[in-house]
C-alpha positions as CSV (number, residue, x, y, z in Angstrom):
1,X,51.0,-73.7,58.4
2,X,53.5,-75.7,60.7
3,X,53.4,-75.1,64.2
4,X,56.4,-73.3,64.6
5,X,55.7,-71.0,62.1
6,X,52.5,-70.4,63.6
7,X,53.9,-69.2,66.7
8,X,56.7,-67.4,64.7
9,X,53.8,-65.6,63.4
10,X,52.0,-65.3,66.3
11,X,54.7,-63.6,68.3
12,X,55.4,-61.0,65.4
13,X,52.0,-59.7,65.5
14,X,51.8,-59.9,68.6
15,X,55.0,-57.8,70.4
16,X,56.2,-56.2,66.9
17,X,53.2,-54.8,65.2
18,X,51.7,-54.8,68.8
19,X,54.2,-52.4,70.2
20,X,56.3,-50.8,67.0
21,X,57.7,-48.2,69.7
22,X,59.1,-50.0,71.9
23,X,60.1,-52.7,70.0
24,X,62.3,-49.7,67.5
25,X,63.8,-48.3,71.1
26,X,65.2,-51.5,72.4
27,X,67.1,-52.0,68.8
28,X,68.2,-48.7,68.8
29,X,69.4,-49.5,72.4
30,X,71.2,-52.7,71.2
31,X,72.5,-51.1,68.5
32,X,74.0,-48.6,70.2
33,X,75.2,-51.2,72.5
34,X,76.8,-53.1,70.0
35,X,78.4,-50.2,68.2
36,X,79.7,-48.6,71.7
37,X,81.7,-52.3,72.3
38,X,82.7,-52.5,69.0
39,X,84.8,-49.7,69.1
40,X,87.7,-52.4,71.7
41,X,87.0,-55.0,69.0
42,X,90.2,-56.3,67.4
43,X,91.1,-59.3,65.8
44,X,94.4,-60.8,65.5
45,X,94.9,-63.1,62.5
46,X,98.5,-63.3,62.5
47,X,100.2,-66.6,61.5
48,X,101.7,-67.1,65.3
49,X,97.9,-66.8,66.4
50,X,96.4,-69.3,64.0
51,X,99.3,-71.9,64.9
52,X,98.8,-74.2,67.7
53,X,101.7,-74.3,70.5
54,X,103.5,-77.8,70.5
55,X,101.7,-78.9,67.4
56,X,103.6,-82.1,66.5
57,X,102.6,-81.5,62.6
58,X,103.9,-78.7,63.0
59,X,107.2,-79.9,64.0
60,X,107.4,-82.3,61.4
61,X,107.3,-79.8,58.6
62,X,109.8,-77.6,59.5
């Protein structure tokens, strides 16, 4: 086993099967967190948004 897993491994026995409760609460928590923001979230993916302003290829094809 490489070194990195090693300490991959080392670090999930360690903290995760070490402290399962703990560990479970701050996912919840980020989860949580994560859902909470995710709720503002939007995404605009209109053409005027993708295009660049001044774009000189752009002027060229129209």
């Amino acid at each position: 086993m490489n070194k990195r897993s090693s300490a991959v491994q080392f670090f999930f026995e360690r903290v995760v099967l070490g402290y399962p409760v703990i560990v479970i609460v701050c996912m919840l928590v980020a989860v949580a967190f994560l859902a909470h923001k995710a709720r503002n979230f939007r995404l605009d993916a209109s053409a005027e948004t993708l295009v660049l302003e001044n774009d000189e290829d752009l002027r060229y094809s129209r």
